[in-house]
C-alpha positions as CSV (number, residue, x, y, z in Angstrom):
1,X,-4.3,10.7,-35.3
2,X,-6.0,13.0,-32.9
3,X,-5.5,16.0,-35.3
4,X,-7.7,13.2,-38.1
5,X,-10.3,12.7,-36.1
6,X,-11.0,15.8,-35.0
7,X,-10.8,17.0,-38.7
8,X,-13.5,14.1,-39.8
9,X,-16.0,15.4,-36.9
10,X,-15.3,18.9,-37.9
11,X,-16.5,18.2,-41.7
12,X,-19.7,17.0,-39.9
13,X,-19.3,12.9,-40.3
14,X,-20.6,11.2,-37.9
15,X,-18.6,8.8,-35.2
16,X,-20.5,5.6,-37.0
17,X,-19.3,2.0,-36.5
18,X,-17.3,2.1,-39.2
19,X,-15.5,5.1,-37.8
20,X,-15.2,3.6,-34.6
21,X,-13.8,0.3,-36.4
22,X,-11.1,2.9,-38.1
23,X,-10.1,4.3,-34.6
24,X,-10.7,1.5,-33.2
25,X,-9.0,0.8,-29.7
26,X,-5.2,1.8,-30.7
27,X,-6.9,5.3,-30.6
28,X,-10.1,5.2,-29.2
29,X,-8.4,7.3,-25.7
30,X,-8.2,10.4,-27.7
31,X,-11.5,11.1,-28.5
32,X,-12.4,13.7,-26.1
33,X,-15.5,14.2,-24.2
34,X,-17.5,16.1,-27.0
35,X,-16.6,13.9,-29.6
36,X,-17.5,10.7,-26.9
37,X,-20.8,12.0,-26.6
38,X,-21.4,12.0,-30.3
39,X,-21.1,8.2,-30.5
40,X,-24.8,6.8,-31.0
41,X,-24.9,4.0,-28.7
42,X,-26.2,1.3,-30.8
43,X,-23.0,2.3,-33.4
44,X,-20.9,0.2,-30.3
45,X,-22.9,-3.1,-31.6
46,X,-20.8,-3.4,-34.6
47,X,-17.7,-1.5,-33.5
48,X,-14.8,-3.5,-31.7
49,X,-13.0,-1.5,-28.7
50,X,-11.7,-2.1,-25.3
51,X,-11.3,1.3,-23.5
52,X,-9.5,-0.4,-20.6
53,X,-6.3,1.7,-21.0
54,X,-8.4,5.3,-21.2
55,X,-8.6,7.9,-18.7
56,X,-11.9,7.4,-16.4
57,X,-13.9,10.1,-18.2
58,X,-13.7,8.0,-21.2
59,X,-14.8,4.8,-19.5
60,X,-17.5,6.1,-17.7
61,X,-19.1,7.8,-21.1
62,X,-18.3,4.5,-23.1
63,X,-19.5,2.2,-20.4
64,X,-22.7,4.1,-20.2
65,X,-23.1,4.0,-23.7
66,X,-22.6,0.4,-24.2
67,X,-25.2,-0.2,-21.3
68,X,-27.8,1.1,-23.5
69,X,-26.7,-0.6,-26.7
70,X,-26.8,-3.7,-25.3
71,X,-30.0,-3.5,-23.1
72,X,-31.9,-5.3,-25.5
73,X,-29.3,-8.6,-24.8
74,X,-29.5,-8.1,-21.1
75,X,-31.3,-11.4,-20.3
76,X,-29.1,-12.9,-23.2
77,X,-25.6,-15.3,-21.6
78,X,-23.8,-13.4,-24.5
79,X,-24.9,-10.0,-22.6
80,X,-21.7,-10.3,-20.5
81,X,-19.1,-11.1,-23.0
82,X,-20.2,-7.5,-24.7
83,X,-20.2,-5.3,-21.8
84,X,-17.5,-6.8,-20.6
85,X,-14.6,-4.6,-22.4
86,X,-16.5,-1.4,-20.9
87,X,-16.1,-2.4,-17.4
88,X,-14.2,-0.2,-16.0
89,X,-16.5,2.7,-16.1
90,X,-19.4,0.7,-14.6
91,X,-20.9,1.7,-11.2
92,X,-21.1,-0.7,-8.2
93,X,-24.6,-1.3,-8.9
94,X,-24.2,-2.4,-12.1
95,X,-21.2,-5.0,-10.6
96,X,-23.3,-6.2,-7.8
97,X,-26.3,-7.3,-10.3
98,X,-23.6,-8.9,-12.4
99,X,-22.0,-10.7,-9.8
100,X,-25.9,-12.8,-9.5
101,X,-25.2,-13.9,-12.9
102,X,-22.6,-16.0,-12.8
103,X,-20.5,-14.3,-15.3
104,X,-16.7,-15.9,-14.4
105,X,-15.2,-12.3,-14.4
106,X,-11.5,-12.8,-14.3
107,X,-9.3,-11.3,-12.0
108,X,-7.3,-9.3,-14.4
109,X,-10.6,-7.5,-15.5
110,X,-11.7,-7.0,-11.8
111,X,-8.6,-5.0,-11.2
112,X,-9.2,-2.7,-14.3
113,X,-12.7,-1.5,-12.3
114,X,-13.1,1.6,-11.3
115,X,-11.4,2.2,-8.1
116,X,-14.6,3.6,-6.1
117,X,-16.9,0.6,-7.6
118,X,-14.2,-2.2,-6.7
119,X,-14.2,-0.4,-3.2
120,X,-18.0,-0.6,-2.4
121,X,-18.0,-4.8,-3.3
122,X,-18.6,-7.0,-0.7
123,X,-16.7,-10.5,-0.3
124,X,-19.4,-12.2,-1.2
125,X,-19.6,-9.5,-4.6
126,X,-16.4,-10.2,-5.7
127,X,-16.7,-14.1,-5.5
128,X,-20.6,-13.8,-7.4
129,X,-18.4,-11.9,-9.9
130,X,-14.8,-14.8,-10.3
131,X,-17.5,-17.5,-10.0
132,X,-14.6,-20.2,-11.1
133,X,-11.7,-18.1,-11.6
134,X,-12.1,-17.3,-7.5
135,X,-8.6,-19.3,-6.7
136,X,-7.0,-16.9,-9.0
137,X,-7.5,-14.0,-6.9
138,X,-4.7,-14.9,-4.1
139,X,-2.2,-14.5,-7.2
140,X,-3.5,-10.7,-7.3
141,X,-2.9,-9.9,-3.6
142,X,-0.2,-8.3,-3.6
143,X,-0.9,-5.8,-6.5
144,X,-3.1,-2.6,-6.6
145,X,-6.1,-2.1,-6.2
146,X,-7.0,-5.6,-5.1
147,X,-4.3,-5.5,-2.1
148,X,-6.5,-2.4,-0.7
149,X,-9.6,-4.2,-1.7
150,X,-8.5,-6.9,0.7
151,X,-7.2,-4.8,3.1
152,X,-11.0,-3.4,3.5
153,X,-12.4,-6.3,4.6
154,X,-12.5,-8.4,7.3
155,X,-10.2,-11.3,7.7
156,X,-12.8,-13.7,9.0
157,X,-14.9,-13.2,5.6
158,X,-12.0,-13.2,3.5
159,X,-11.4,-16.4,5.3
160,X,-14.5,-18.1,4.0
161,X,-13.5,-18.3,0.2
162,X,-10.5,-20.3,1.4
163,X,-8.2,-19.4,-1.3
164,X,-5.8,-18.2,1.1
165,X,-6.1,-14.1,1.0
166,X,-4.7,-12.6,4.1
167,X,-4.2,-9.2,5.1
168,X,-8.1,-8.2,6.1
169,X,-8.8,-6.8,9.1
170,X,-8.9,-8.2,12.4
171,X,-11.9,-8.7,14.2
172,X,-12.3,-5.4,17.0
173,X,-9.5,-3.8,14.7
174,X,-9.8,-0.9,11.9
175,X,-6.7,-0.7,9.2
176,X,-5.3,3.2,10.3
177,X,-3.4,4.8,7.6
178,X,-1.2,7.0,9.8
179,X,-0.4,10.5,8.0
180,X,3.0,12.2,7.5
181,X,3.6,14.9,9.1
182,X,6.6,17.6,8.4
183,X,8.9,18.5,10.9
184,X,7.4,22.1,12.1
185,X,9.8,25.0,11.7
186,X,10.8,27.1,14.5
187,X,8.2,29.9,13.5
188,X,5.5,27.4,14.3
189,X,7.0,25.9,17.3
190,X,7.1,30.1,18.3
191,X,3.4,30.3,16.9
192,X,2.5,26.7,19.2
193,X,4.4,28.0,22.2
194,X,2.4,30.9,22.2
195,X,-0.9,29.5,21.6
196,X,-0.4,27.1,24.4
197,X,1.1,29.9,26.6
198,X,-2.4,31.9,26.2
199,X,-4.7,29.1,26.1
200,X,-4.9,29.0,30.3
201,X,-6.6,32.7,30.0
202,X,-8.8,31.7,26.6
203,X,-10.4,29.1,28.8
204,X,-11.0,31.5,31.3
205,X,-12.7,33.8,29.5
206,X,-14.9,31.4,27.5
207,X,-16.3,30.1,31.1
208,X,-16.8,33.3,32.4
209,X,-18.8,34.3,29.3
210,X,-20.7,31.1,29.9
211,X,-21.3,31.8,33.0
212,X,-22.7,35.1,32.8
213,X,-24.7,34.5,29.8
């Protein structure tokens, strides 16, 4: 498939809706970034795809694209049902003005955001974004990248949607990953004993070039 559609751009046709409808979104992740980039953006008004499963490059490009296509509807109630596929390459100010608009985002498509946008949204965000599906989001939790999303905030806020999310931080309390560290080997420990062994005389020669300077 990807060896097709690279021949069709290469013959110099153009990534139209009708091409986009023939690709459509069984194979719309192997366009690469070139051929992305040749997609006129109002060509995503008549073509049906969902990107969701594509690498972020892809996203982002599409998403961007389908911004502009759609401008014109951006006032319109039906403006949310067509961006809504490109999600996941939108940026957090793009998901902050949409959560004003009561759009009912559900959970399953909050979890397909990008991982940096999700991150950046506010308690109060993410329920302007669910609007009614708000309850569902306790049955996402557990699962990644909402259980880090949660984790991120703080309990007390979380506690005001009352749909029972625990696992936010505690008030005068920051969530520490702790890193892993390897067991040093014995050339190290020689290398730490050493440093440690000097570091009496390295002090005292840093003061006494303090003090003479």
């Amino acid at each position: 498939a990807s060896a097709i559609i690279k021949r069709y751009v290469d013959l110099g046709n153009a990534l139209n809706a009708t091409a986009l409808n023939a690709i459509g979104t069984k194979y719309v992740c192997l366009l690469n970034a070139t051929e992305l980039n040749m997609i006129d953006p109002s060509s995503l008004k008549l073509a049906s795809l969902n990107p969701s499963a594509c690498s972020q490059l892809t996203k982002d490009i599409l998403y961007a694209k389908a911004k502009r296509a759609f401008s014109d509807q951006h006032n319109s109630p039906t403006y949310y049902k067509l961006i809504e596929p490109y999600l996941g390459g939108a940026p957090g100010v793009d998901l902050r003005a949409l959560s004003k608009d009561n759009v009912n985002m559900q959970v399953s498509t909050l979890a397909k955001l990008r991982r940096d946008s999700l991150m950046s949204l506010t308690v109060a965000e993410v329920q302007g974004l669910l609007g009614m599906n708000l309850g569902d989001l306790e049955k996402w939790q557990n699962k990644s990248p909402i259980r880090e999303w949660v984790q991120m905030q703080k309990q007390s806020e979380l506690d005001k949607l009352h749909v029972g999310l625990t696992g936010g931080t505690q008030e005068g309390y920051m969530n520490i990953v702790t890193p892993k560290y390897e067991s040093p080997s014995s050339a190290s420990l020689g290398t730490v004993a050493k440093t440690l062994h000097l570091l009496p005389a390295l002090l005292i020669s840093f003061l006494m070039m303090s003090v003479l300077s």
